[in-house]
C-alpha positions as CSV (number, residue, x, y, z in Angstrom):
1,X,19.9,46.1,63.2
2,X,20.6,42.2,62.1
3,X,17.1,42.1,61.0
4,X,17.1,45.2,58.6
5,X,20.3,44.1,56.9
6,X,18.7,40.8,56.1
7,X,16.1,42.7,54.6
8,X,18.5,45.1,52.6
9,X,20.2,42.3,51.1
10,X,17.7,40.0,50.3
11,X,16.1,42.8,48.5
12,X,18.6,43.8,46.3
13,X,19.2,40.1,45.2
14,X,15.8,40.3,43.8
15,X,16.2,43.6,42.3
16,X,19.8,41.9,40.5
17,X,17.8,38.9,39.3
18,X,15.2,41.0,37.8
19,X,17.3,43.1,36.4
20,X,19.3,40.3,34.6
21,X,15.8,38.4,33.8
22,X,16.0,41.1,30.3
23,X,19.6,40.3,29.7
24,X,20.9,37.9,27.2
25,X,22.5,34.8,28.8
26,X,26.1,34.4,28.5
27,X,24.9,30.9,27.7
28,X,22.9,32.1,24.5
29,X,19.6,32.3,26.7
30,X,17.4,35.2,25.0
31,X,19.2,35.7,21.9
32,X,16.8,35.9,19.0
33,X,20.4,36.1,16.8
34,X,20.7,32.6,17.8
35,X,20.3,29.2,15.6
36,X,17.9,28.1,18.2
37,X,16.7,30.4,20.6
38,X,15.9,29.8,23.8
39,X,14.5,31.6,26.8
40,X,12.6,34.2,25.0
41,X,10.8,37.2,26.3
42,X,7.1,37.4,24.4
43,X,8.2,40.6,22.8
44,X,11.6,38.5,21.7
45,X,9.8,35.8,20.0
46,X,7.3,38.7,18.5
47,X,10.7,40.5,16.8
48,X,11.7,36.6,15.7
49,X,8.7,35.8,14.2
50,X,8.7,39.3,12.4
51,X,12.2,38.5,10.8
52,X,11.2,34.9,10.0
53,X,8.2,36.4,8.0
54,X,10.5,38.8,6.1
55,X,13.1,36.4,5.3
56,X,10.4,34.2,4.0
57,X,9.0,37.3,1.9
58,X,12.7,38.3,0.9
59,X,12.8,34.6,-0.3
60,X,9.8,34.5,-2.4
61,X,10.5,37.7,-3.9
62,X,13.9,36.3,-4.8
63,X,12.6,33.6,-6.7
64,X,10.0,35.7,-8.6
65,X,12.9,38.2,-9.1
66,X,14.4,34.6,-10.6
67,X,11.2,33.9,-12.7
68,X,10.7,37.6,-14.1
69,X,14.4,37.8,-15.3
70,X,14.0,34.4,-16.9
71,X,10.4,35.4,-18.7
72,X,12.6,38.4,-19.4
73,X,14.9,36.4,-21.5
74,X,12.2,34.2,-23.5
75,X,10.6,37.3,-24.5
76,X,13.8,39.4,-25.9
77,X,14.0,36.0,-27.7
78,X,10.6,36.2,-29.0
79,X,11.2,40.3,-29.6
80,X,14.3,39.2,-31.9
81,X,12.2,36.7,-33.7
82,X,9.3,38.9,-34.1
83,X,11.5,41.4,-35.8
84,X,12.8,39.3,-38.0
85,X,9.9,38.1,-39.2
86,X,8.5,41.8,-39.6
87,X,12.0,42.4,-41.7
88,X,10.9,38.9,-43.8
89,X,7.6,40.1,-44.1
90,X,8.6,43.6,-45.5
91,X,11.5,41.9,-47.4
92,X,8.4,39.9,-49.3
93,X,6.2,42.5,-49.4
94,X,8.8,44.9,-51.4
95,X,9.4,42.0,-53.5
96,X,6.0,41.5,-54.2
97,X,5.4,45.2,-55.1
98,X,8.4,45.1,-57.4
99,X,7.0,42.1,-59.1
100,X,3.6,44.1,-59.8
101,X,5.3,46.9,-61.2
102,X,7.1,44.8,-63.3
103,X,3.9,43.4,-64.5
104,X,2.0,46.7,-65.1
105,X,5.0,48.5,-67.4
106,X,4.9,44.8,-69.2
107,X,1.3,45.1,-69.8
108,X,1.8,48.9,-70.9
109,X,4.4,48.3,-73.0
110,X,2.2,45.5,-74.7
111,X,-0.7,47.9,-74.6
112,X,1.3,50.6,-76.1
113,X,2.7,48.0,-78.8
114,X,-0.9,46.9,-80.0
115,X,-2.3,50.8,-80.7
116,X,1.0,51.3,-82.6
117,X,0.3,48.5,-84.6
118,X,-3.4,49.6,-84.6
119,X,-2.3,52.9,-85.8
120,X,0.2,51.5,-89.0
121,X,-2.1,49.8,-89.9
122,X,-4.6,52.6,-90.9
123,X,-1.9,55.0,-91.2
124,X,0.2,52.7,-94.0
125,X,-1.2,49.5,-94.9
126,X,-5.0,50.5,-95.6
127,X,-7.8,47.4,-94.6
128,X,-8.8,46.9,-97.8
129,X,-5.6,46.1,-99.0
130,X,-4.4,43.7,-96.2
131,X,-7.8,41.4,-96.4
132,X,-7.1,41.1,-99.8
133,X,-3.9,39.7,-99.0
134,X,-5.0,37.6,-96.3
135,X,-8.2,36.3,-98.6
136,X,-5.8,35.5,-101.9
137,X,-3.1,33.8,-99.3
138,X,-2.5,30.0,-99.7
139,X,0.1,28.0,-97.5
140,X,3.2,28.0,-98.5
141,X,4.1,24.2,-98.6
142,X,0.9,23.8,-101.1
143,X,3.2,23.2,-104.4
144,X,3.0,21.0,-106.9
145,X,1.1,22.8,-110.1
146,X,3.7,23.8,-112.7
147,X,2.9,27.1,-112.0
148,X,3.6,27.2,-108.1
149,X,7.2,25.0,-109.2
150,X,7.9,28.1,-111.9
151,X,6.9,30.6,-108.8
152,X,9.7,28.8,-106.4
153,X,12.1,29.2,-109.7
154,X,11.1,33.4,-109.6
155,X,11.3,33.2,-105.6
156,X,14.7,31.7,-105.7
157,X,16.0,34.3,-108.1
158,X,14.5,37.0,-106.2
159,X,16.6,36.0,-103.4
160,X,20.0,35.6,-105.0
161,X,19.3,39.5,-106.4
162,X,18.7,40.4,-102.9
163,X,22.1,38.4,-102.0
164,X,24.2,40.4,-104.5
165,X,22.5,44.4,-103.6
166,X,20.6,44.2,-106.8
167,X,17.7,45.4,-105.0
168,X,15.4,46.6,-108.1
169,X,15.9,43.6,-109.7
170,X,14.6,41.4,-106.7
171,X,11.9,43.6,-106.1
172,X,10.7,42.2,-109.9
173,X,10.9,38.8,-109.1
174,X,9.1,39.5,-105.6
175,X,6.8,41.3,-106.5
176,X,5.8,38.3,-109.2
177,X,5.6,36.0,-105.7
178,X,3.0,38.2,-104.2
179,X,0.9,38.9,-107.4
180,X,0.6,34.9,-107.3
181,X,0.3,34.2,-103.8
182,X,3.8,32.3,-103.9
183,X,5.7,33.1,-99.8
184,X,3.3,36.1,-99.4
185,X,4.5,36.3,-96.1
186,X,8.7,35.9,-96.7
187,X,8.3,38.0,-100.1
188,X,6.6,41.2,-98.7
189,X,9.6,40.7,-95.8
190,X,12.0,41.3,-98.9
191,X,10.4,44.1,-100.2
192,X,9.8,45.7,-97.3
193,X,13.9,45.5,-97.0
194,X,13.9,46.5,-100.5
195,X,12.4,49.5,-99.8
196,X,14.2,50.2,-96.0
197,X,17.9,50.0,-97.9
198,X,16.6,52.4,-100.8
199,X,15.6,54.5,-98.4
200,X,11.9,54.4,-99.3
201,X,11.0,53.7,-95.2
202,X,7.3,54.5,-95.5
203,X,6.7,51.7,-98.2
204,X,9.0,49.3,-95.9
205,X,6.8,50.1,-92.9
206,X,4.1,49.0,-94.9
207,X,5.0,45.7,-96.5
208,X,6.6,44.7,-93.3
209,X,3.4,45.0,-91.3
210,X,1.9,42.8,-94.5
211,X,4.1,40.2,-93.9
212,X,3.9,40.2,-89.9
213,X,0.2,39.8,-90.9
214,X,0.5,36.9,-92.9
215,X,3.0,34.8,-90.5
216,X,4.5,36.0,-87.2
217,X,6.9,33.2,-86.6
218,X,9.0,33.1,-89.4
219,X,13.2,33.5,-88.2
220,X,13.8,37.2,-89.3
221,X,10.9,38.8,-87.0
222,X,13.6,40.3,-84.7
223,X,15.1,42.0,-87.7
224,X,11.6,43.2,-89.5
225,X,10.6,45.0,-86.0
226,X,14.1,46.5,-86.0
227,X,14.0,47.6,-89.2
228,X,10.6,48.9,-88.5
229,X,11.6,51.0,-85.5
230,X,14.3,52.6,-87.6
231,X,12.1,53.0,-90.5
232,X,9.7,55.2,-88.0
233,X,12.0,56.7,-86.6
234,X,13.6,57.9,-89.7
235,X,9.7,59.6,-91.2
236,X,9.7,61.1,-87.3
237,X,7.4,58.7,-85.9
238,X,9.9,58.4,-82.5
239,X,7.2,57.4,-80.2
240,X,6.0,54.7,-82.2
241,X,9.7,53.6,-83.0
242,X,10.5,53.7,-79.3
243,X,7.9,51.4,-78.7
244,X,9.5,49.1,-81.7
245,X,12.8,49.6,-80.2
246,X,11.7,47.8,-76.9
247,X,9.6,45.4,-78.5
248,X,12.7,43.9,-79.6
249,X,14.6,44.5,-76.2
250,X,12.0,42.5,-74.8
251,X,11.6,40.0,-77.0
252,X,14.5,39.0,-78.4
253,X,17.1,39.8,-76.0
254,X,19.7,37.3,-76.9
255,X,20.0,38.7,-80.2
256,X,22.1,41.1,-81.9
257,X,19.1,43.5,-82.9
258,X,18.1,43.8,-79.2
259,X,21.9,45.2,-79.3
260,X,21.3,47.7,-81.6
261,X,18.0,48.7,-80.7
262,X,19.7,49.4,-77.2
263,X,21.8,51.9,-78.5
264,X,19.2,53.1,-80.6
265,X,17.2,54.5,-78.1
């Protein structure tokens, strides 16, 4: 009987220390929780190598999750920048648009200026007449025969009857300039004004455009254009005069004709 409870308890101390063999130590032994495990079972250090290898994972996608949301960044930057330069870009392209526009209704205007032109001169000053003026036409700082010296005496007059509104009597002594080539240019301006403050706007059409053929630069061209606008706007040319009208805007925009041309129009 000795003998078989010997063998009873013997038995179950090997059945308690296998049991306890897959139990945590108290000590720390078998815990894969642990800083540094220790006694591990091979299906122990199996689980702990799995959770080093995701931690590791977990880590490396951290830091790409770091890289992305920095690459992120740079390239809302470059987004920003990109768009502004598309708004530059558009800005520029608008401007250069604009600035061809402006270009074309400058060129048509000028187009539209030169067939008017073209067209008072067949419809009012016939071609005949102007190249006789422009053959018999002499400079006007060529004086120095007595006849010329008389000519600046007739000129002179000419211009103080224009002074004083004694228009029929200027148009006398101009006309004597003209017939001997004496300031062709300045005294076909006078007539022509003669003739736009008697009303006579045809005739003043015509020996304005006479004396813009003879000299072009001369100080009252913003006043001759004016006066030609009004003058074909008054026979019911209004195209034409429009086109007159903005001449003068255009070119002479600092001066008081451009004014009333502007409210001419």
């Amino acid at each position: 009987m000795l003998n078989k409870n010997k063998i009873i308890f013997v038995g179950s101390m090997a059945m308690a220390s296998l049991l306890y063999a897959n139990e945590p130590s108290v000590y720390g032994a078998g815990d894969i929780n642990s800083a540094s495990p220790y006694g591990l079972t091979k299906t122990e250090q199996a689980v702990l190598e799995n959770k080093k290898t995701l931690q590791m994972l977990y880590n490396t996608m951290t830091e790409q999750q770091r890289k992305i949301d920095g690459l992120t960044t740079v390239i809302e930057g470059q987004n920003r920048e990109i768009l502004e330069l598309k708004e530059q870009l558009v800005a520029t392209q608008q401007i250069q648009t604009t600035s061809a526009r402006d270009e074309n209704s400058t060129y048509s205007i000028l187009l539209e200026l030169g067939q008017t032109v073209d067209q008072i001169n067949n419809t009012y000053v016939s071609r005949d007449e102007l190249k006789k003026v422009l053959a018999g036409s002499r400079p006007d700082s060529d004086i120095g025969s007595p006849i010329e010296s008389n000519s600046a005496d007739i000129y002179r007059k000419g211009v103080q009857l224009f002074g004083k509104r004694s228009y029929e009597a200027a148009k006398v002594y101009f006309e004597q300039t003209v017939a001997v080539n004496y300031k062709t240019a300045p005294s076909n301006y006078y007539l022509g004004e003669i003739a736009y403050y008697t009303h006579n706007y045809k005739d003043a059409v015509g020996y304005y455009k006479l004396s813009a053929a003879l000299y072009d630069q001369a100080s009252y061209m913003d006043v001759l254009f004016l006066h030609t606008a009004i003058a074909l706007d008054k026979t019911g040319e209004k195209a034409q005069a429009q086109s007159f009208y903005q001449h003068v805007i255009d070119t002479y925009p600092n001066k008081k004709s451009a004014s009333i041309a502007k409210n001419r129009m």
